[in-house]
N, C-alpha and C positions, 0 to 999 in steps of 0.2 A: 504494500500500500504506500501510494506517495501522500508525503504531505509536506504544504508550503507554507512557509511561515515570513509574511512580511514587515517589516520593522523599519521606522525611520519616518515616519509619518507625524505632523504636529503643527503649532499654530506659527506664523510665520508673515511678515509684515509684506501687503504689494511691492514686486520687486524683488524680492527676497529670493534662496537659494534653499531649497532641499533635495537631499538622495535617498530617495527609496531603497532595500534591499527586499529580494526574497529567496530566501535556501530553502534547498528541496531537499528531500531524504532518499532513499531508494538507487536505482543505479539506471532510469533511463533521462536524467538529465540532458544528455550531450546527445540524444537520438529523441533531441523532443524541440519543436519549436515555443516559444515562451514570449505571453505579453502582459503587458499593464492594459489592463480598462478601470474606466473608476465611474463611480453611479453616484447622485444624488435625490435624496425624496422624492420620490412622484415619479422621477424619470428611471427610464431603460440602463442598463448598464452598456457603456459606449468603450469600443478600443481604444484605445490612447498611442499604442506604439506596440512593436512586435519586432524580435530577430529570429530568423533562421537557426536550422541547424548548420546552414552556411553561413552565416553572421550577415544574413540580406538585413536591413532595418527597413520599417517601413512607421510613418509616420499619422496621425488626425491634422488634417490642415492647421484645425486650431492651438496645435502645440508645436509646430514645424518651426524649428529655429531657435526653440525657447527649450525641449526637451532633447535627453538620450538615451537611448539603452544600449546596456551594452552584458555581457555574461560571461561567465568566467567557468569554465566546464572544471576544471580543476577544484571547487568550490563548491558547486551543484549552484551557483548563485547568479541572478540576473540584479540588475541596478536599472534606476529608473534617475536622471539625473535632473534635474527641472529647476531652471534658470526665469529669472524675469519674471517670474509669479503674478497672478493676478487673481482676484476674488470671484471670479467664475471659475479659477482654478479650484477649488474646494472641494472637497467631493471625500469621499471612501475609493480609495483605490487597490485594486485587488489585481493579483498575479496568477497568471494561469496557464499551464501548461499540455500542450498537446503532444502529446506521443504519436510520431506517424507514422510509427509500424502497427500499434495496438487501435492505433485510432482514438486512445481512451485521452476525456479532458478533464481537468483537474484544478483547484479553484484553494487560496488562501482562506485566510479568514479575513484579511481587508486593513489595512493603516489608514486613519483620520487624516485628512490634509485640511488644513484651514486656512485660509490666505486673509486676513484681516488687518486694520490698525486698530 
């Protein structure tokens, strides 16, 4: 059984700089694509960003240029780098990882973002 656990989530002034982590357990890390989406009340839970198990990234318009991911298979660990913060930034954001030999997908329990003054 995998389980991910993401940490580094917290309240954080417009503009401002946080980095996500989230480590996995188990051993299909590095044979699994892995992303951030992050949800807020009422609404859908949305992508945020994704890399490959070829380190492709791909990005939501609305975080391009401001976000990164990146993973560390060494680690079992993906990062979510998020620069220039803004209060629509805010959300519960959650890591999740797809295995795509098994097909099977797999879900954090979620780190608070808050972007406020």
């Amino acid at each position: 059984q995998v389980q991910l656990v993401e940490s580094g989530g917290a309240l954080v002034q417009p503009g401002g700089s946080l980095r996500l982590s989230c480590a996995a357990s188990g051993s299909i890390f590095s044979s699994s694509t892995v992303g951030w989406y992050r949800q807020t009340p009422g609404k859908e839970r949305e992508l945020v960003a994704h890399i490959t198990t070829a380190y492709t990234t791909g990005y939501a318009d609305f975080v391009k240029g401001r976000f990164t991911i990146a993973r560390d298979n060494a680690k079992n660990t993906v990062y979510l780098e998020m620069n220039s913060l803004k209060p629509e930034d805010t959300a519960v954001y959650y890591c999740n990882l797809y295995h795509i030999y098994s097909r099977s997908n797999y879900w954090g329990q979620g780190t608070q973002v808050t972007v406020s003054s």
